[in-house]
Backbone as ProteinMPNN parsed JSONL, in Angstrom:
{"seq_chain_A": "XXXXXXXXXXXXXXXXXXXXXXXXXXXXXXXXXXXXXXXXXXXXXXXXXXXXXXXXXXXXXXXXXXXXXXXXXXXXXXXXXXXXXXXXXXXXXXXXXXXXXXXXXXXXX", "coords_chain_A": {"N_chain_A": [[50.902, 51.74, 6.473], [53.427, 50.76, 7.94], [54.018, 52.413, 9.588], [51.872, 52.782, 11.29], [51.702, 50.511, 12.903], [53.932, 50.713, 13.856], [53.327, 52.59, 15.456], [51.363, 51.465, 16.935], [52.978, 49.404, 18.909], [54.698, 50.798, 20.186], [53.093, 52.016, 21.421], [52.132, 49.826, 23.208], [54.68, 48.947, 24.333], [55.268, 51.688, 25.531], [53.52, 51.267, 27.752], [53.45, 48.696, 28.997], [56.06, 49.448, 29.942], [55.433, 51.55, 32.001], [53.726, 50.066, 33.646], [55.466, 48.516, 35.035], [57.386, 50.374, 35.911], [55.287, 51.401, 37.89], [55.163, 49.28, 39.688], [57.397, 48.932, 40.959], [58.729, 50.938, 43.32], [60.347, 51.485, 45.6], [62.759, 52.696, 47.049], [66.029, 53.302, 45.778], [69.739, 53.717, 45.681], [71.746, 56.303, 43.684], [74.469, 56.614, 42.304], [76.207, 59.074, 41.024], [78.949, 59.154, 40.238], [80.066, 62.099, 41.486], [78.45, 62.283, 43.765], [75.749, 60.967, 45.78], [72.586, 59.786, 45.444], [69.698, 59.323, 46.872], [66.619, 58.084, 44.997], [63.222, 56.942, 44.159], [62.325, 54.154, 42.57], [60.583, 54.386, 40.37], [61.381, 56.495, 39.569], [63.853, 56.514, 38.984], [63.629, 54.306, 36.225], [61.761, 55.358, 34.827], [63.076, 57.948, 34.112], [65.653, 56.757, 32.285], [63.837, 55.806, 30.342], [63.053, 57.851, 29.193], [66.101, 59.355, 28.845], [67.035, 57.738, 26.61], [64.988, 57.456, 24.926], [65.305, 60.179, 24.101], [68.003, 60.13, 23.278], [67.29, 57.967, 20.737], [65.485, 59.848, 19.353], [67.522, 62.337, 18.695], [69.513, 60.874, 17.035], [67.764, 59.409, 15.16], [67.077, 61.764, 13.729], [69.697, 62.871, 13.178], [69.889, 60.804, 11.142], [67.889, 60.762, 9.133], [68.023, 63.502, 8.094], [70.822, 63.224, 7.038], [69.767, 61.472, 5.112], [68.169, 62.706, 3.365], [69.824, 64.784, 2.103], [71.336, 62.87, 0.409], [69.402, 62.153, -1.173], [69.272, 64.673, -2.498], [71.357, 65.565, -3.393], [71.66, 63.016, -5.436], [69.144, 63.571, -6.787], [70.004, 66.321, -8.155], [72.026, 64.975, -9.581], [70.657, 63.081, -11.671], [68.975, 64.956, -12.709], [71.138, 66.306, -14.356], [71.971, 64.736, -15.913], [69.587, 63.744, -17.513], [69.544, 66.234, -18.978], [72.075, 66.028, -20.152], [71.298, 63.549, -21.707], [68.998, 64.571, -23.297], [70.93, 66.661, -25.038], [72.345, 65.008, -26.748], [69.961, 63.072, -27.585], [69.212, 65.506, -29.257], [71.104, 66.248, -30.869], [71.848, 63.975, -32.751], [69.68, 63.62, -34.528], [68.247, 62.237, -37.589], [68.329, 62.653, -41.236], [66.791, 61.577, -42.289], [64.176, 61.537, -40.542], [63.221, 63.938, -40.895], [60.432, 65.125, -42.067], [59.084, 65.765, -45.611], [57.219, 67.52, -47.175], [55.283, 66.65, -50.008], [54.275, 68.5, -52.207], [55.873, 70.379, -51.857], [58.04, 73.152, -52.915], [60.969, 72.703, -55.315], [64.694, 72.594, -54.435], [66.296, 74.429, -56.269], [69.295, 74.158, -57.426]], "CA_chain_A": [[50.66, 50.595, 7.325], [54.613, 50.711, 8.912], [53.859, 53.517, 10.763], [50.31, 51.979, 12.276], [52.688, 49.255, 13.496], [54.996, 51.389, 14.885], [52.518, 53.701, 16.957], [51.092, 50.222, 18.078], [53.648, 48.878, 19.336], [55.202, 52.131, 21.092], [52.031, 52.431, 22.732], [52.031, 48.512, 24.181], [55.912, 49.539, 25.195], [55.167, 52.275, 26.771], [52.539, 50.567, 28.836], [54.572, 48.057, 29.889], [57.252, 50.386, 30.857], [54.861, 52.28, 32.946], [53.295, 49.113, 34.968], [56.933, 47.686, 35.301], [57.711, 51.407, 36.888], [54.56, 51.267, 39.224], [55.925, 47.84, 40.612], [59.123, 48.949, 41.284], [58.539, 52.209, 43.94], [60.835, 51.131, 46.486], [64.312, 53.721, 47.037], [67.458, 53.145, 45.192], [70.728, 54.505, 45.839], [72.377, 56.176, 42.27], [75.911, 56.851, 42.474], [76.588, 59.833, 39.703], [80.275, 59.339, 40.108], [80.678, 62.656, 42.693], [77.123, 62.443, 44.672], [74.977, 59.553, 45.971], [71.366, 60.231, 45.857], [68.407, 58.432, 47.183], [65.537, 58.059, 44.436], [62.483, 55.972, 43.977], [63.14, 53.206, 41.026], [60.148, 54.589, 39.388], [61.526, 57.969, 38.714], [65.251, 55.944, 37.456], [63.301, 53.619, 34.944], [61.334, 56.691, 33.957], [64.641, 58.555, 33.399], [66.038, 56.175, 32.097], [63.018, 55.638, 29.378], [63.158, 59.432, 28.645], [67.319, 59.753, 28.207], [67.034, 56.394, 25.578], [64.133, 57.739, 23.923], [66.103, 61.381, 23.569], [68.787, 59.571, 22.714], [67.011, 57.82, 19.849], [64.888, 60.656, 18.464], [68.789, 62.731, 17.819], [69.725, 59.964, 16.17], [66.98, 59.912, 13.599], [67.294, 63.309, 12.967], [70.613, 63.106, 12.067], [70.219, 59.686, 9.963], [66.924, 61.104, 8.348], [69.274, 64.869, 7.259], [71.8, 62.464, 5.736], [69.397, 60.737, 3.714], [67.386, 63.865, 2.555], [71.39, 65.349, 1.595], [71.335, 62.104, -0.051], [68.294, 62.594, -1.865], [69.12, 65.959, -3.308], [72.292, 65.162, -4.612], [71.271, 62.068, -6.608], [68.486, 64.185, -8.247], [70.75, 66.78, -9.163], [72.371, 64.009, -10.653], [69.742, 62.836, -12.313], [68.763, 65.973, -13.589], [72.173, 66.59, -15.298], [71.917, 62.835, -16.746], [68.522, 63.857, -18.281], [70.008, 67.3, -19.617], [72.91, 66.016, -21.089], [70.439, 62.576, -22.832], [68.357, 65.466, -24.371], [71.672, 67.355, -25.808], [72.946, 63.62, -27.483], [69.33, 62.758, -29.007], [68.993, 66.4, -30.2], [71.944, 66.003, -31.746], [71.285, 62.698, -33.482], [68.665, 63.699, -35.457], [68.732, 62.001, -38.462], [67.806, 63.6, -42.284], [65.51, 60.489, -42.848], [63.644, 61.672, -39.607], [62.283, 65.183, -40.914], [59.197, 65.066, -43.385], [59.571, 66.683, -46.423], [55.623, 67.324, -47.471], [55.668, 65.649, -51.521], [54.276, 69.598, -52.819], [56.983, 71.476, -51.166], [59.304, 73.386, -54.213], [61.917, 71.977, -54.916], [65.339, 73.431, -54.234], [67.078, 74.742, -57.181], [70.78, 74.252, -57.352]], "C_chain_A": [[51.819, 50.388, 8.298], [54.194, 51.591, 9.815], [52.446, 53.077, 11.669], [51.351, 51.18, 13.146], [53.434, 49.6, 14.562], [54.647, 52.223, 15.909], [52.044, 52.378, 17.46], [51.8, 49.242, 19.232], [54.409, 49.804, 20.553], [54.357, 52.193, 22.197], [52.246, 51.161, 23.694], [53.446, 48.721, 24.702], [55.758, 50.447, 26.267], [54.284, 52.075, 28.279], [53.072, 50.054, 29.342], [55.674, 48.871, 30.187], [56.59, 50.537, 32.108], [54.468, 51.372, 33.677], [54.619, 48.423, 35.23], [57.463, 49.104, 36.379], [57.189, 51.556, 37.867], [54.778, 50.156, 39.884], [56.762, 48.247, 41.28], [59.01, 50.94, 42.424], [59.608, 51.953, 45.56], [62.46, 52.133, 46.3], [65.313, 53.12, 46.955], [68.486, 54.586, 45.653], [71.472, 54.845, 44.326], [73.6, 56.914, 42.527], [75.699, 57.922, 40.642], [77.841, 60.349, 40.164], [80.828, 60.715, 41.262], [79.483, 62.717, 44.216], [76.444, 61.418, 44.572], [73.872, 60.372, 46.038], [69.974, 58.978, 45.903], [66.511, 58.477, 46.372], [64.296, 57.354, 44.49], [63.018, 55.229, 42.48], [62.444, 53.592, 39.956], [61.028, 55.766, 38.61], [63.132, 57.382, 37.695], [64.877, 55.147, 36.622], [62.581, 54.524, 34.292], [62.127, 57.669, 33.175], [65.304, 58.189, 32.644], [65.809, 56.023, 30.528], [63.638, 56.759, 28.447], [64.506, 59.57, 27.794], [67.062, 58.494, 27.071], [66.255, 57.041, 24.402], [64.841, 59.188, 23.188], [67.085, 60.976, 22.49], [68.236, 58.885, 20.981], [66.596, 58.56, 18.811], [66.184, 61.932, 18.132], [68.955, 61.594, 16.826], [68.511, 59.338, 14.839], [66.996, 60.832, 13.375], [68.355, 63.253, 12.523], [70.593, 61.994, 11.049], [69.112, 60.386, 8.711], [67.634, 62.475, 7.127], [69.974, 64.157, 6.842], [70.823, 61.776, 4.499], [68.523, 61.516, 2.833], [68.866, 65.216, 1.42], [71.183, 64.387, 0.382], [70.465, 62.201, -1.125], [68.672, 63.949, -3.201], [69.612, 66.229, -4.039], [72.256, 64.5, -5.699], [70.006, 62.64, -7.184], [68.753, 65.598, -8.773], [71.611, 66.015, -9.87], [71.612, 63.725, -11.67], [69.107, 64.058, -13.05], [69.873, 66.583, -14.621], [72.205, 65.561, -16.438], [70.892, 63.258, -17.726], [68.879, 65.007, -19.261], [71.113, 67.003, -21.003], [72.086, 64.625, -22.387], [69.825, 63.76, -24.082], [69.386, 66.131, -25.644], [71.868, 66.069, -26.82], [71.189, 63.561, -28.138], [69.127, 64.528, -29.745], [70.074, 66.738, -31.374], [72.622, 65.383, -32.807], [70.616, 62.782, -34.082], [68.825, 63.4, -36.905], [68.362, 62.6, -39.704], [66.743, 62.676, -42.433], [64.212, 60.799, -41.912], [62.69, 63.048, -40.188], [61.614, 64.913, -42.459], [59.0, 65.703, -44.26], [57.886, 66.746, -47.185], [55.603, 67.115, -49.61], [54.631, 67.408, -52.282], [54.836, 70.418, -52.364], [57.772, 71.601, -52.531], [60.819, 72.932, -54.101], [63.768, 72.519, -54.834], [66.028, 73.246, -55.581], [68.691, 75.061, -56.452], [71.65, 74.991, -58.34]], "O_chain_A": [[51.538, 49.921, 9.402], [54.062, 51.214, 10.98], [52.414, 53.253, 12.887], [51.616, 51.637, 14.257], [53.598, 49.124, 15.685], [55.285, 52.55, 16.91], [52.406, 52.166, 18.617], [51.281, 48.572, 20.124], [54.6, 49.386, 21.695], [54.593, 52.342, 23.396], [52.514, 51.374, 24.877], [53.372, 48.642, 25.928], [55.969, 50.263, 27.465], [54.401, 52.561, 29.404], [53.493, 50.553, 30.386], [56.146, 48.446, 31.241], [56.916, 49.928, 33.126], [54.817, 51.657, 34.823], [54.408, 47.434, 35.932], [57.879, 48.865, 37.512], [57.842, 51.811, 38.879], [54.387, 50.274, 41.045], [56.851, 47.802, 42.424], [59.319, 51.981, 41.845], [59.19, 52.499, 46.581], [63.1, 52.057, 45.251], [65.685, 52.381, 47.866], [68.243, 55.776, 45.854], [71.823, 53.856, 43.683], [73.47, 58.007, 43.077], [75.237, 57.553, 39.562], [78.03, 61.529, 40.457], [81.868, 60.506, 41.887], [79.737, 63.106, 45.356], [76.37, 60.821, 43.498], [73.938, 61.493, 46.545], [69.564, 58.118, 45.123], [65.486, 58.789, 46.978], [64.474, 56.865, 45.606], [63.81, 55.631, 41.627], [62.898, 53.474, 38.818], [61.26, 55.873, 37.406], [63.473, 57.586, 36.529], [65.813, 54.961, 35.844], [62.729, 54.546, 33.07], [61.96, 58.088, 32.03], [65.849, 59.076, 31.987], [66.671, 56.038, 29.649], [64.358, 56.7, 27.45], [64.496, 59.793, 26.584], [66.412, 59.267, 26.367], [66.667, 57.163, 23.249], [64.915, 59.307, 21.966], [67.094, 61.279, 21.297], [68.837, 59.363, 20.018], [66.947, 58.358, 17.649], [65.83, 62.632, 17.183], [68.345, 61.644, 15.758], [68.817, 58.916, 13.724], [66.861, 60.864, 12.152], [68.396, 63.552, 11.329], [71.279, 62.187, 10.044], [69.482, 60.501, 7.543], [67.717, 62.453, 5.899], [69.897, 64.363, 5.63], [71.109, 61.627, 3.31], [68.162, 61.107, 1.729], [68.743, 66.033, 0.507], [70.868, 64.926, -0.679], [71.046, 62.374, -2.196], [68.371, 64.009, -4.393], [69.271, 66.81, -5.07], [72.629, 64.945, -6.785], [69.73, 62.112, -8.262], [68.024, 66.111, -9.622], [71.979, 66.503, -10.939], [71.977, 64.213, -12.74], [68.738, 63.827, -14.201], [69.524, 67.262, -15.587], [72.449, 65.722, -17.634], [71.261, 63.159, -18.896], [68.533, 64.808, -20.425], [71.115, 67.406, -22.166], [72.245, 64.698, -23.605], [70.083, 63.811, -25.285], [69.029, 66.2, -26.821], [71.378, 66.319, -27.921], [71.102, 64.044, -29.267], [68.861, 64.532, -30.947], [69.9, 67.316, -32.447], [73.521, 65.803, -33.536], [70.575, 61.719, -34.701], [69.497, 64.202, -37.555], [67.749, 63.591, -39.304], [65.663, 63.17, -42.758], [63.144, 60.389, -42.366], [61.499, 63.107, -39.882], [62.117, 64.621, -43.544], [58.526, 66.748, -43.814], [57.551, 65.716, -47.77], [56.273, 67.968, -50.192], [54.222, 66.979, -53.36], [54.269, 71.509, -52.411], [58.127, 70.63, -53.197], [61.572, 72.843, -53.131], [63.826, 73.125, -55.904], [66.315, 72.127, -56.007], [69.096, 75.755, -55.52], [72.872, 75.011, -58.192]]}, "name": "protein", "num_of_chains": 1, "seq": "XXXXXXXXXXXXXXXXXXXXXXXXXXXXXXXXXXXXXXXXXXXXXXXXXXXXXXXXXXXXXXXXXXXXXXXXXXXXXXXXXXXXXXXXXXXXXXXXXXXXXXXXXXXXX"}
């Protein structure tokens, strides 16, 4: 159901992006620090969209690989935890615990 939410909402974003970009068609000047260049505004709020959105989808990739690291470690943890429980009750076993069947011979001493 999060993820429904989240394509719904993306989509009504990106809509409004896009009629906020067809408004706006009128030529800007963008200074990139050694060259001036003369664009339309759609194509720099389109650019704009694009580098943000790039920008975001690195950045879940690397948060998502930390938490799958995360993941792998704590159930090799957890699998050592369970390994070593098994060694401790197999080792606990008490004499009152095993069933001695009442016509079994009986051990001569």
């Amino acid at each position: 159901m999060k993820v429904q939410w989240q394509v719904i909402v993306g989509i009504v974003l990106a809509i409004v992006i896009a009629i906020f970009a067809v408004i706006n068609v009128d030529d800007v000047k963008v200074n990139f620090l050694f060259a001036y260049v003369e664009w339309p505004l759609i194509l720099v709020i389109l650019g704009s969209v694009l580098i943000g959105g790039l920008i975001f989808f690195c950045l879940n990739i690397v948060r998502t690989n930390s938490m799958k690291k995360q993941v792998k470690t704590l159930e090799a943890a957890k699998k050592e935890l369970e390994r070593s429980l098994a060694a401790e009750k197999s080792r606990k076993v008490k004499v009152s615990e095993v069933e001695v069947p009442d016509n079994a011979p009986k051990p001569t001493v």
